[in-house]
N, C-alpha and C positions, 0 to 999 in steps of 0.2 A: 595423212589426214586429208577428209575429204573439203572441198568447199564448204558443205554444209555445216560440216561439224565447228570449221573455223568461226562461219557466222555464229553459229551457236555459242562458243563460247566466248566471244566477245559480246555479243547479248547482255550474257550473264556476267562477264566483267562490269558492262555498261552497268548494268542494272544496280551490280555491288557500289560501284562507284556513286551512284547518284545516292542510292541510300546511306551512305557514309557521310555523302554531302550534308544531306540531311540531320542525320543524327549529329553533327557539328556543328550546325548550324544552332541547331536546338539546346546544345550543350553550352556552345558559345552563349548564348539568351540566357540560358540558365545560369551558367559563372558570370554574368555580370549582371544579373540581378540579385544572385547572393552575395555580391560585391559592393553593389548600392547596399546592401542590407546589410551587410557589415562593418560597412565605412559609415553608416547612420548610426548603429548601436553602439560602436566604438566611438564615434564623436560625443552622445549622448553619454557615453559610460567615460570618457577624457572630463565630460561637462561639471557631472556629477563629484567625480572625484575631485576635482579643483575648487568646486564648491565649500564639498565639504572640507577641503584642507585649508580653502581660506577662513570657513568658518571656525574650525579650530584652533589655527595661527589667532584669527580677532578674538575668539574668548581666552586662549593663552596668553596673550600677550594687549590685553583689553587695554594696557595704558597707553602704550606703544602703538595701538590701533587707533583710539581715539583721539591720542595727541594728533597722528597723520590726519584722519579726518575733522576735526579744528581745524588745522593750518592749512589744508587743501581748502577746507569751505571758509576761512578768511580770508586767502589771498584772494579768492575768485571774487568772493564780493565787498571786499573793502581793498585789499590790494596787498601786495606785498612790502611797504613800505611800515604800514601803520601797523603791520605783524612784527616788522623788525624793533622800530621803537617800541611797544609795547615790552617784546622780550629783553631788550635793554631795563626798559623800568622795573619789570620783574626781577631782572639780575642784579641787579643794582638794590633794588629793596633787600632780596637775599643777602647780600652784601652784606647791609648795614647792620640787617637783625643778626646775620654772626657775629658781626665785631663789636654787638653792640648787647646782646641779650645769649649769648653762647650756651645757657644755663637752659632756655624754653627752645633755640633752632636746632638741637643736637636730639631730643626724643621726637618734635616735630617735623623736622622738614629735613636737619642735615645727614639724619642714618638711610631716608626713601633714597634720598640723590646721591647719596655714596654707592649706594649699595646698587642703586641702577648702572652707574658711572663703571664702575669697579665689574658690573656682571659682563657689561657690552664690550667693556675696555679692554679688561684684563681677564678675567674668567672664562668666557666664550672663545677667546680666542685660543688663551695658551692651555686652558685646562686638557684639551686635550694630549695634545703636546707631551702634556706632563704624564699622563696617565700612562701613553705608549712608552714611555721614558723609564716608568717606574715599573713597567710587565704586566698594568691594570686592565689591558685590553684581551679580548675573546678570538684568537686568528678560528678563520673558517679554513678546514681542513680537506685535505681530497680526498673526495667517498672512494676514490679506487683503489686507496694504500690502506690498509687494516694494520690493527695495532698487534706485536709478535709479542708475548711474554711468555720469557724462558723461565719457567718453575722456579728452577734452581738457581737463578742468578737476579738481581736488582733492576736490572738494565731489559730495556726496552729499544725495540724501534717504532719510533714516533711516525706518525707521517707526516709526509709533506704539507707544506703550510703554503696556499698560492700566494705570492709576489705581490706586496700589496693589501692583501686581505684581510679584513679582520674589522672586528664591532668594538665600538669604546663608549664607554657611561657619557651617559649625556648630563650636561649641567642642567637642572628645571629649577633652580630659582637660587638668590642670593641674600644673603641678609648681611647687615653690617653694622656693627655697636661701635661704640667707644673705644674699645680696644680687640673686638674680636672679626672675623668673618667668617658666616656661614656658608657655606657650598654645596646645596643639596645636589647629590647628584644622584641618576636612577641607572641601575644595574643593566647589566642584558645577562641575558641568561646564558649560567655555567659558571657565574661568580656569587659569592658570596660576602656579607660585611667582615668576612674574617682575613679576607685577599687585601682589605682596605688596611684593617688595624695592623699585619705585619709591612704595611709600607708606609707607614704616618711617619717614618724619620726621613724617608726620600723624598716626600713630598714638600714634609718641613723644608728641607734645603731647596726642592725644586725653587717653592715661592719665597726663597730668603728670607723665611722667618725662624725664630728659634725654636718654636712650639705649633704643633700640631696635634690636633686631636680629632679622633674620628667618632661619629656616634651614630646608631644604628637605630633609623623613624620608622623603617618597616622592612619586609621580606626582600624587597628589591629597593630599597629607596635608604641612603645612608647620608648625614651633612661631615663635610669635611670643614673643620674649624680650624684658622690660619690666625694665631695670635698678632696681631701688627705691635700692637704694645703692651708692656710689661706692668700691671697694677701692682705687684708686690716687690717692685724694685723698693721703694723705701721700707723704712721701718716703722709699723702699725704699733701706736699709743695701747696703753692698757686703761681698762674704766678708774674713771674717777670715782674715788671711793666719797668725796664729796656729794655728787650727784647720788649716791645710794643711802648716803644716810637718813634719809625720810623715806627709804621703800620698805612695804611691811615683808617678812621672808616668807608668811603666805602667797607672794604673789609673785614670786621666784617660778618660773618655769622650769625644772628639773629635764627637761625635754629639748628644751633651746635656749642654751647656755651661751652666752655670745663670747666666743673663743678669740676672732681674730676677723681674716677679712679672707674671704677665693681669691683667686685669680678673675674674676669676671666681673673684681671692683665692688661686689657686694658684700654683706655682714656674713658670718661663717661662724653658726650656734650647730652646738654638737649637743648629745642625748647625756647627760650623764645617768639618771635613774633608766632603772632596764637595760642597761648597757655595759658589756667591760672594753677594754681599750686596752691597744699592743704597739708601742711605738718603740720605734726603732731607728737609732742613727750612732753615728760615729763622735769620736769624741768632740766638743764644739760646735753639732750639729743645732742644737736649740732645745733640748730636750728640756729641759728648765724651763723656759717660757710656756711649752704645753702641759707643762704642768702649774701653773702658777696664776696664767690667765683666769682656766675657768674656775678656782677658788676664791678670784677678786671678784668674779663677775655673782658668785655664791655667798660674796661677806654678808650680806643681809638676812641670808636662809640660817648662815651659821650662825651667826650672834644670837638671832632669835631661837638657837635650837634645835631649829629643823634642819640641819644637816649637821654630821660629826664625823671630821674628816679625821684618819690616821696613815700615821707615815710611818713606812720601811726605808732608812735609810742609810744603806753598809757604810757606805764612802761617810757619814758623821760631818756631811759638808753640806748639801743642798738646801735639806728642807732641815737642820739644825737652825738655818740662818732665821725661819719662821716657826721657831720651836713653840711658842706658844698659840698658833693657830692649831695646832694638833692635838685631837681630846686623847690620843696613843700616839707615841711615838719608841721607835726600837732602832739601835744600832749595829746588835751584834745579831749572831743568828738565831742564840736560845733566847735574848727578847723577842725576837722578830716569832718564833715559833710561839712563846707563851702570847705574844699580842694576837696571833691569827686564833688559839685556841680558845682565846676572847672574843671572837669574832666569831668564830663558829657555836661557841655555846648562847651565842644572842640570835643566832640565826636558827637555833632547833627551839629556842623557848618561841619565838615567833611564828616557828613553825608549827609545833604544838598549840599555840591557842590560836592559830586563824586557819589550820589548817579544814576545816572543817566548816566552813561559811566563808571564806574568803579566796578568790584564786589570788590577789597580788595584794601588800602590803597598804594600805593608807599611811602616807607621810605623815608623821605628827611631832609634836614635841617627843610624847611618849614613845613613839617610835620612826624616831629621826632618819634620815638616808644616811644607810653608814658607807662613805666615801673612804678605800684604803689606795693611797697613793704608795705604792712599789718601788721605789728608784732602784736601778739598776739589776732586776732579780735575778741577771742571770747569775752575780754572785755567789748568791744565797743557794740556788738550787744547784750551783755546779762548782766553783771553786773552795767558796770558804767554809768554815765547818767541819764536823764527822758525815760521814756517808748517813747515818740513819737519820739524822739532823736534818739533812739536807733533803733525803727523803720523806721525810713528817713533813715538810715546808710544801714540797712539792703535793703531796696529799690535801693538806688545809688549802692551797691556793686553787686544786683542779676542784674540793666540793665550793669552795666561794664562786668563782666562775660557772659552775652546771647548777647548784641549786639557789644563788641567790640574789637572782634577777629579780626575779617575783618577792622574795622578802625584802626588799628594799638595800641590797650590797651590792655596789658598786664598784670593782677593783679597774685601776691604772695602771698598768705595768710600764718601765721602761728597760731597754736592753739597748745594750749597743752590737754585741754579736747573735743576730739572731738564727740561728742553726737550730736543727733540730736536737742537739745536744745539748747546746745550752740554756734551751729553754723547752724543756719538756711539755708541757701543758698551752704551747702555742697556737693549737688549734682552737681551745674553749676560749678564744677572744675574740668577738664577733668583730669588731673594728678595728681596724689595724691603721696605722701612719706611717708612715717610710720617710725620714729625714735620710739629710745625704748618707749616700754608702757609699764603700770602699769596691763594690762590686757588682756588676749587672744580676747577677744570680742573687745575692741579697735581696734585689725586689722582686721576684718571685718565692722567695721565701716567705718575706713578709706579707705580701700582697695578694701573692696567688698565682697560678700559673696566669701566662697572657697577660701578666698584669704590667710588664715594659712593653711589650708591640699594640696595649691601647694606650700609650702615651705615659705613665708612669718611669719616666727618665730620673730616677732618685742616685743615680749614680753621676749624674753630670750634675746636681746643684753643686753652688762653686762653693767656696771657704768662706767667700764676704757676702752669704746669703742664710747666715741660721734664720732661725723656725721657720724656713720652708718648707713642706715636705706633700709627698701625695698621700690622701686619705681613700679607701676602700673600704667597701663590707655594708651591710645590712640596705639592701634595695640599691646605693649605688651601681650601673651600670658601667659608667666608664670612670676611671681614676679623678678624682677631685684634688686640681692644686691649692693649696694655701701656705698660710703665713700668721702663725699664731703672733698673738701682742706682744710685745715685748713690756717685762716687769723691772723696774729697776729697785733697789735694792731698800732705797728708801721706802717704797711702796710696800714692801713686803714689812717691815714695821709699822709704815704705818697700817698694816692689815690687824697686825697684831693686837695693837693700838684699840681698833676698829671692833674687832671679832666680841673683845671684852668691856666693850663702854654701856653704856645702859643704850636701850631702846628710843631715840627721838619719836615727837608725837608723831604716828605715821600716816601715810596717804596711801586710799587706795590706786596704787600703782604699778602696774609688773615690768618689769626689768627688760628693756627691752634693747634700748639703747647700748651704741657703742661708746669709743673714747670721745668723740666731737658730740655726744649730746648737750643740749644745751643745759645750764646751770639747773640747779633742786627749783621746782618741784620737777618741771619736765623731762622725761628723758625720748629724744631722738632718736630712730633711728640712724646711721651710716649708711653709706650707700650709691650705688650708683648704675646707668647703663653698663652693661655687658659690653 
């Protein structure tokens, strides 16, 4: 290679070089000006989002925000001394209105500051806890493992689940009564309120209570209810037939019949017109008492007529003891057959003349709500008797149940074994009760499928807890506990007593009250915080 050519091409190195310089130099200006420009929109865009997460924290938690802001702007300008006394006298006042007015600080002031206490305390912290405990939580999976299903066989391979990983319902707010607490918690997605209801027994024990209950507020948003205390541990009074003897039995609510009391401390009136009823329990369960209650709470409708209750009863033991409240009564199974054919031949003549202007019966004298109280039907339809006996029974009791809601018949059935054997026509009873059973599957019999994993435990009430049991059906969503009244023996003559004495001058008044109403004329309701 010549001289020349060497200069030459180190020339053109040179050349390449400086323009390289260049072009870096310019690249250089350029990466860091899109670097100021990035680290400004990114600050701006950190700015914004902080913003809006405080403003969301302050309007979520606006109590909690504005108590800080109070006490941040009294310390600065009065001090932090006269903030402490102050909350001393506030505490100290609280104080005294509990121990002194417990009746007005408990709907006012004691369920906000539990239920605050209890969310920051105990709820926010451990609910989690609980949730991953119980298998309530959503793991995030690795996109790289796909799910293998072999046709032919049950079994899967899952993927991998990262170490750690995984979303859990969040608690968004707490409520708290008398004896319950509410737990709203919100979903993340891939769960459902139905992941909730088969874990309400784990839960129950997570938070050492005995009853749990879950109830579904929206598509993603479900409250988990943590009973702290027991309202139907005692034993709930029946109405004084005192207090009813000045009510007229027009003013008998056949719709809300006041039975007994819930679990949430409150009055517990069941539908008797328009309605049939299926309860079921073991022997000692309380089966008597729901039946017994809402006829005392009805002495007024009966005397005067408008209502004409009849009794089925094999066993010639329960309701023989109130044989005179009963306008029919039957022991064996061909009465019990001719008293239902009585029943059905009053239900086609009323059917026949209001069929045709009227879709549902008007309660009256002349055509009174005919109440037929069943004890023990599975007898009658399955053991005692001839087979076609038993079959005609089962017939008159499926048309009373389908056709005569709207003509004003009302049937009670009671069973202790309730199977589909023994009670054929189980389905046509829209309301069902489950006192204690001898078996988990029992309350799905009765109840319905699902009806133990939404808290319906009919198989754990204990022996020293009759007329408890859980109620289901018509709009209920989740299983309803209660505890019918208890009737003592005396009361049921004096109902007798009652049913047949003449009419006192009456007041317009309807029945409203439970056992603690106060003396005639008034009646009370019962009642309390949840």
């Amino acid at each position: 290679m010549s001289t020349a050519q060497i200069v030459l091409v180190a020339l053109v190195a040179g050349g390449g070089l400086w323009v390289l310089h260049k072009v870096g130099r310019w690249l250089t200006q350029l990466l860091e000006a899109l670097a100021a420009i990035a680290v400004v929109f990114v600050t701006l865009w950190l700015i914004v989002k902080g913003v809006l997460w405080a403003g969301r924290q302050v309007v979520k938690h606006w109590r909690t925000s504005v108590s800080t802001a109070v006490a941040a702007a009294w310390c600065y300008l009065l001090g932090w001394p006269s903030l402490a006394i102050t909350a001393a006298v506030i505490g100290l006042g609280l104080l005294g209105w509990w121990q002194l007015g417990r009746d007005s600080f408990e709907p006012w002031a004691g369920r906000h500051l539990r239920a605050w206490w209890l969310r920051w305390v105990l709820y926010a912290r451990k609910m989690p806890g609980w949730l991953r405990a119980c298998g309530l939580t959503v793991a995030d999976r690795d996109p790289g493992v796909h799910v293998q299903v072999n046709p032919f066989r049950r079994s899967a391979v899952q993927p991998k689940v990262k170490p750690g990983a995984g979303r859990t319902p969040r608690v968004v707010g707490v409520r708290s009564g008398g004896s319950w607490d509410e737990v709203r918690v919100r979903l993340v997605p891939g769960q459902t309120p139905e992941d909730f209801d088969l874990a309400a027994r784990s839960l129950a024990v997570a938070r050492g209570v005995a009853r749990c209950q879950v109830r579904e507020l929206g598509p993603d948003l479900v409250s988990i209810d943590f009973q702290r205390h027991d309202r139907l541990a005692s034993v709930v009074p029946c109405q004084h037939l005192g207090n009813l003897t000045w009510v007229r039995g027009e003013h008998v609510d056949f719709r809300r019949v006041w039975s007994g009391r819930s679990e949430y401390g409150t009055d517990w009136f069941q539908a008797i017109e328009g309605s049939h009823t299926l309860v079921a329990g073991s022997t000692g369960a309380g089966k008597n008492s729901f039946t017994w209650a809402p006829i005392i709470s009805l002495a007024p409708a009966i005397r005067d007529g408008l209502v004409r209750v009849s009794g089925i009863d094999p066993k010639g033991m329960e309701l023989a003891y109130g044989r005179r409240v009963f306008h029919r009564y039957a022991s064996t199974s061909k009465d019990a057959l001719a008293l239902l054919d009585d029943l059905i031949d009053g239900m086609t003549a009323r059917k026949e003349q209001f069929s045709t202007h009227k879709r549902v019966v008007p309660i009256s004298r002349e055509f009174p709500l005919e109440l037929v109280e069943f004890d023990e039907i599975g007898a009658l339809v399955r053991y005692v008797g001839d087979r076609k006996t038993r079959e005609a029974i089962v017939e008159r009791v499926a048309l009373l149940t389908t056709q005569g809601r709207a003509l004003g018949y009302s049937v009670r059935g009671y069973v202790q074994e309730p199977t589909k054997d023994t009670v054929p026509v189980r389905e046509l009873f829209p309301r069902r009760i489950c006192l204690r059973v001898a078996s988990k599957s029992h309350v799905s019999m009765v109840l319905g499928e699902h009806a133990y994993d939404r808290g319906a435990w009919a198989n754990r009430i204990g022996e020293h807890e009759p007329g408890i049991g859980y109620l289901f059906g018509e709009g209920i969503r989740e299983p309803l506990r209660v505890r019918s009244a208890w009737v003592p023996d005396h009361v049921i003559k004096d109902l007798e007593h009652f049913v047949h004495s003449p009419a006192s001058p009456p007041l317009a008044i309807p029945v409203q009250g439970g056992p603690f109403a106060a003396p005639v004329p008034a009646l009370q309701p019962i009642g309390g915080q949840a």
